[in-house]
VOLUM-292881 format. One record per residue (C-alpha): residue in one letter; x, y, z; chain. Coordinates in Angstrom, 3 decimals. Example, Ala and Ser with C-alpha at 12.3 -4.5 7.8 and 13.67 -1.06 7.14 Angstrom:
[node A, [12.300, -4.500, 7.800], A]
[node S, [13.670, -1.060, 7.140], A]
***
This chain:
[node X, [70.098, 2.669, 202.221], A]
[node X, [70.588, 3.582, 198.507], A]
[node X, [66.588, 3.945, 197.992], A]
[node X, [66.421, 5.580, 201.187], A]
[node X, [69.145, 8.632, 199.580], A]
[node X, [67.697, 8.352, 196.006], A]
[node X, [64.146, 9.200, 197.457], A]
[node X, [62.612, 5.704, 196.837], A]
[node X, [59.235, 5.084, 198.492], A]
[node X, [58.174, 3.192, 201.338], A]
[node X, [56.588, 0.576, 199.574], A]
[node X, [59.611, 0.238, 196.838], A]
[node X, [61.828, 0.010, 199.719], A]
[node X, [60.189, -2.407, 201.618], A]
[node X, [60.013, -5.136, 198.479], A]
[node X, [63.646, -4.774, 198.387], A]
[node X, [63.798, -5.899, 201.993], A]
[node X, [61.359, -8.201, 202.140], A]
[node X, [59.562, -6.635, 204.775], A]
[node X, [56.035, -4.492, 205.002], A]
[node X, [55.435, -1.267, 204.419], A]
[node X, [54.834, 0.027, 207.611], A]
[node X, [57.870, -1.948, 209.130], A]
[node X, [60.068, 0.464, 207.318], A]
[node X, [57.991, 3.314, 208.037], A]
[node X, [58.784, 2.460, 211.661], A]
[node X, [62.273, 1.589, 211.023], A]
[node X, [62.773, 5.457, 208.976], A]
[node X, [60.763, 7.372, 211.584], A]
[node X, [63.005, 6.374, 214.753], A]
[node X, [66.220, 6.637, 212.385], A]
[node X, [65.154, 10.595, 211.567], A]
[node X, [64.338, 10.996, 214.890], A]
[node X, [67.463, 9.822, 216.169], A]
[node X, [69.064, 11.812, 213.537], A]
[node X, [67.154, 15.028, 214.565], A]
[node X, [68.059, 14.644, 218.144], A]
[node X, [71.835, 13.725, 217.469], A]
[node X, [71.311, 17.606, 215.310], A]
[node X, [69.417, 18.916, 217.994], A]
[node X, [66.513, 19.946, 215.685], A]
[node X, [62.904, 20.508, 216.812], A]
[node X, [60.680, 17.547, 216.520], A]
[node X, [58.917, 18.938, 213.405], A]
[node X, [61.675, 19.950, 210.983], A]
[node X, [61.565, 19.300, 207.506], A]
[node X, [62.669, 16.063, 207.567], A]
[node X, [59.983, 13.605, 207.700], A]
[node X, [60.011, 9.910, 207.014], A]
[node X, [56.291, 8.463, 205.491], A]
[node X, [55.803, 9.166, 201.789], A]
***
């Protein structure tokens, strides 16, 4: 969560979890899409997930 609010990348994330790359891609793509629906915000506002 902290990397996630300090900007941190995908990558630099997922060594801290243990997990791939592309598993947190997933896992920060259906949490800003959850978060854009609970805001009721288009699908492509600014808020994007892969870096």
């Amino acid at each position: 969560e902290e990397l996630v609010l300090r900007g941190g990348t995908n990558a630099e994330i997922a060594r801290r979890l243990r997990k791939s790359p592309r598993t947190v891609e997933h896992q920060l793509e259906s949490a800003f899409r959850k978060l854009r629906e609970f805001l009721d915000w288009p699908p492509n506002s600014p808020i994007n997930a892969p870096r």
